[in-house]
N, C-alpha and C positions, 0 to 999 in steps of 0.2 A: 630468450626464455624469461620468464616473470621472474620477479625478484621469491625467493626463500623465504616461506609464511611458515611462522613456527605452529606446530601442532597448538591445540585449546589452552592455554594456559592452565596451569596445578602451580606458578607459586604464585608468592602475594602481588607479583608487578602490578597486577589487576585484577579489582574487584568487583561486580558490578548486580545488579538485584533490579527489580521494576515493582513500581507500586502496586501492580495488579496482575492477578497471575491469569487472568484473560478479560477478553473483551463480549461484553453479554451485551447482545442485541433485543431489545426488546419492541414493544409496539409503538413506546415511547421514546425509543432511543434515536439522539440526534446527532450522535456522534461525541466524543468526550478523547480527551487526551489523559495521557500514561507517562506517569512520571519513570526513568531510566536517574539513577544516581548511584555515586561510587566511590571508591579509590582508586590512586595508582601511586608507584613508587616514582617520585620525578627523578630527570626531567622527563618529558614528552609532553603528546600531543594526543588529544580524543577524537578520535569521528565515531561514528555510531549509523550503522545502515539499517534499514529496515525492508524487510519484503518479503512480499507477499505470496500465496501459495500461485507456479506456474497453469496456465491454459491455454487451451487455443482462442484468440479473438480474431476475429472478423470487420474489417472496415470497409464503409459504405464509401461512396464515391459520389457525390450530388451533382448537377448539375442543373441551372435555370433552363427551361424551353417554356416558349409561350406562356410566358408566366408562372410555370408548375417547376417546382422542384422534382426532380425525378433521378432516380437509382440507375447511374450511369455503367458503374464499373464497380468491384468490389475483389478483396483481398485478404486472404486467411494467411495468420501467422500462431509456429508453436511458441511453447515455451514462453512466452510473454506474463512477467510478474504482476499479478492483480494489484498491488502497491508497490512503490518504491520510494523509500526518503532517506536524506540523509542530511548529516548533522557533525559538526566539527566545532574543534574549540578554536580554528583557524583558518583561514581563505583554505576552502578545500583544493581552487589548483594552484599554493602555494604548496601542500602537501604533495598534492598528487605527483610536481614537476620536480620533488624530490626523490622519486623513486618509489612511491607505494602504490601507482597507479595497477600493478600486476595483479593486486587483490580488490583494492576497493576501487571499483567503477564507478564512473559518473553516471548520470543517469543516459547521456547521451552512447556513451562505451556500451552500457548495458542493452539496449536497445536496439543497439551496430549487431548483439550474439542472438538476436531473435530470427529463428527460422522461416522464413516465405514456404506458403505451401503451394506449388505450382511454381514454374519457369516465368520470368517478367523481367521485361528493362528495369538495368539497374535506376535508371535515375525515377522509376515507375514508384519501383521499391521503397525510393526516398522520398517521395509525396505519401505513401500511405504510410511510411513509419511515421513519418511528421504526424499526419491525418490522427492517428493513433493514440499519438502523444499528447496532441494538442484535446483529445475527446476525453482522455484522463485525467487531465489538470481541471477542464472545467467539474469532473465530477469529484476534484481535492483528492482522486487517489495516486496524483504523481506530483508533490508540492516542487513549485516552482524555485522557489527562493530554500539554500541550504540550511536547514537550522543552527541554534547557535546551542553549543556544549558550553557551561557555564563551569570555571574551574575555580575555585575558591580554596585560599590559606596553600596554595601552591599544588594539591593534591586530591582535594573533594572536589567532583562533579556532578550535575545535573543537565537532564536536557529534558524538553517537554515535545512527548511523541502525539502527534495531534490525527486523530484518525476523525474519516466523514464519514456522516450518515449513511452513506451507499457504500457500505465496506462488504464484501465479499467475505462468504463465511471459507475457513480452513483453518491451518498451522502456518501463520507466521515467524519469522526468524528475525529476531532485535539482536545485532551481532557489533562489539563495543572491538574498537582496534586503540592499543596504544603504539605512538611513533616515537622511535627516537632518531635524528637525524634524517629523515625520512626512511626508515625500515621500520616495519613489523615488530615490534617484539614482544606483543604478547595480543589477544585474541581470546574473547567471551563470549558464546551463544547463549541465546535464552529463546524457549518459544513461547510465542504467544499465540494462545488459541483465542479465533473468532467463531461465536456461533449462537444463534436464535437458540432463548431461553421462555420459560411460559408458555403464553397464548402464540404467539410468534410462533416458537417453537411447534407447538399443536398443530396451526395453520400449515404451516411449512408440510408439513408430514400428513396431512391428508389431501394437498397438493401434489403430492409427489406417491402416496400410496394409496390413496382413497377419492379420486379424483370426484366421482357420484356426491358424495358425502361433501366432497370443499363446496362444487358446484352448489349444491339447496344450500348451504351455511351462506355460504353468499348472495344467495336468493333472499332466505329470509333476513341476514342483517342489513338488506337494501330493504325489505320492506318492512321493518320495523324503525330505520331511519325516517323513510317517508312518513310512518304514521308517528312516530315523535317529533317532527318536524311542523305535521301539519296540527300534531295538539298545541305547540307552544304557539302557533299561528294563531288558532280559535281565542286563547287567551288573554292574548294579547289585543 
């Protein structure tokens, strides 16, 4: 059985708040990091999870022939977190092999509870979770290396939550664990919502309900590209 995670903390052991009560995606947005800062009553220890809203994703399976890359095999899984990071004020499996591994997963644990849709050899399984993994890291939405929770004067802390530009819009969960001895003992959610604001926003929504309407908007802002492209030509 997992170890015993106490319900959401209500007293002061921990404290915890984020710079920004969401994440606004705009036309110009390149991605930006979220500051997470706090207290706690010492001693302990900070990790800080983050993750992202669950879907189904799907991986491709490539393989070389005659030269061409081509779509060999493919493999859907539920429940797979659009991000996932995490962050400690200490080697996390220094934590983890003290006993709080029941609650806070690595990112590899986490990814062992992702459901295969259809029947496949296991060790099939584990090429495509791999495959999976390794497609997320390139797109910064599964960071490699764990952050660092910075603890200052024995009891303030900060961590800097670094989101990329291909961030997936939903209801994220920034969820703050203090340890002591390696257990649980106190536990803070916070959400954070991601979501196209503005012109983005606009787009977004006659993509998805006004498909006629995106289609000409895109017509015409391809040909008024072209014809501002070709005055700054003539003038030059």
């Amino acid at each position: 059985m997992p170890p015993s995670v106490p319900a959401e903390s209500t007293t002061p052991d921990l404290i915890v708040d984020l710079s920004r009560a969401r994440v606004s995606i705009t036309s110009a947005f390149h991605g930006e990091s979220i500051l997470m800062f706090g207290m706690f009553d010492p001693p302990g220890e900070v990790v800080v999870v983050v993750v992202g809203p669950e879907a189904r994703e799907t991986v491709l399976r490539k393989q070389r022939f005659l030269g061409l890359w081509l779509n060999t095999g493919r493999q859907s899984f539920d429940h797979v977190p659009a991000y996932y990071a995490i962050a400690a004020s200490q080697p996390l499996q220094r934590l983890l092999a003290r006993g709080a591994g029941g609650e806070i997963l690595s990112l590899e644990d986490r990814m062992s509870m992702v459901k295969p849709v259809g029947p496949r050899a296991a060790t099939e399984l584990a090429q495509f979770r791999g495959g999976l993994v390794e497609v997320k890291r390139r797109e910064g939405l599964y960071p490699a290396a764990i952050g660092q929770v910075t603890v200052q004067a024995g009891r303030l802390f900060r961590v800097d939550l670094p989101f990329p530009s291909r961030l997936p819009e939903g209801v994220y969960e920034v969820k703050a664990y203090l340890l002591r001895e390696g257990k649980i003992v106190a536990a803070v959610s916070r959400p954070l919502p991601v979501g196209k604001v503005g012109f983005s926003a606009q787009l977004a929504g006659w993509a998805d309900h006004e498909g006629a309407l995106y289609g000409l908007g895109a017509i015409v802002m391809a040909l008024f590209a072209g014809w501002l492209g070709g005055a700054i030509m003539r003038r030059l």
